[in-house]
N, C-alpha and C positions, 0 to 999 in steps of 0.2 A: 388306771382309768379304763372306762369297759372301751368297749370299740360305739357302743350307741352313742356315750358322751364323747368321744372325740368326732364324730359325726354331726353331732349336736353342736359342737364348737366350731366343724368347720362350715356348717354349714350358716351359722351366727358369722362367723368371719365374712362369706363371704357376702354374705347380709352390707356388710357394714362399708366393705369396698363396693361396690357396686354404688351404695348411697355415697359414699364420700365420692365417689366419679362424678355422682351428679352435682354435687356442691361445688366440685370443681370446674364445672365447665358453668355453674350457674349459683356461684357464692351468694346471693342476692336470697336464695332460698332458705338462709340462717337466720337474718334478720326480719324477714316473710314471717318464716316461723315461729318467733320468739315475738314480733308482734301477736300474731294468734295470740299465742299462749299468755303473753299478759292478758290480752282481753278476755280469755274464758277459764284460765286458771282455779276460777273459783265455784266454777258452774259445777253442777251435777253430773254428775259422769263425764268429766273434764276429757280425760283420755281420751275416749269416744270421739268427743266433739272433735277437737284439738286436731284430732289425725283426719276427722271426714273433713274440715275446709282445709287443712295443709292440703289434703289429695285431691282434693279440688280447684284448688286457686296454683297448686306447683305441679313441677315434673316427678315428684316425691308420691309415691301411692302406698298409704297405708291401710292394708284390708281391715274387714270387721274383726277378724280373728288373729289379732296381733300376735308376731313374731318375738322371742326375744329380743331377734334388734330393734323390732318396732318397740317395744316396749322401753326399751335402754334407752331408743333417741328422745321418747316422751319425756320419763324419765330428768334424762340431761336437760330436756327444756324446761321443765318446771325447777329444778335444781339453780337453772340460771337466771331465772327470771325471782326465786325466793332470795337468793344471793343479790340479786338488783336491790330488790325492797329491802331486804338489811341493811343495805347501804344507806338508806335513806329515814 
């Protein structure tokens, strides 16, 4: 692995604590979330949407120019929110 991808990892790592910190001190931001994302799941440029009221309505700030961890939490929420609808 070169040294740019393990910079690239750690900097995605530390992406990803930093947000798990804040779920922690404000788990309420999961379910926040996963409301959004049912509701605009299916819109156009869902991603987009999705991350500008997350980063608006929570302590969660998602830039225009998403990060791989931005990208992965996206990602994970639409994952769980298609996993709902299966279920049903």
């Amino acid at each position: 692995m070169s040294n740019l991808e393990v910079r690239n990892r750690q900097r995605v790592i530390e992406e990803l604590r930093v947000f798990l910190k804040k779920v922690f001190v404000e788990p309420e931001i999961i379910s926040h979330s996963l409301a959004i994302t049912r509701e605009l799941i299916d819109e156009d440029n869902a991603d987009a949407i999705i991350a500008q009221k997350i980063s608006e309505t929570t302590n969660v700030k998602i830039p225009t120019e998403h990060s791989d961890a931005d990208r992965l939490f996206l990602q994970v929420l639409r994952e769980v929110v298609r996993d709902e609808n299966a279920m049903y």
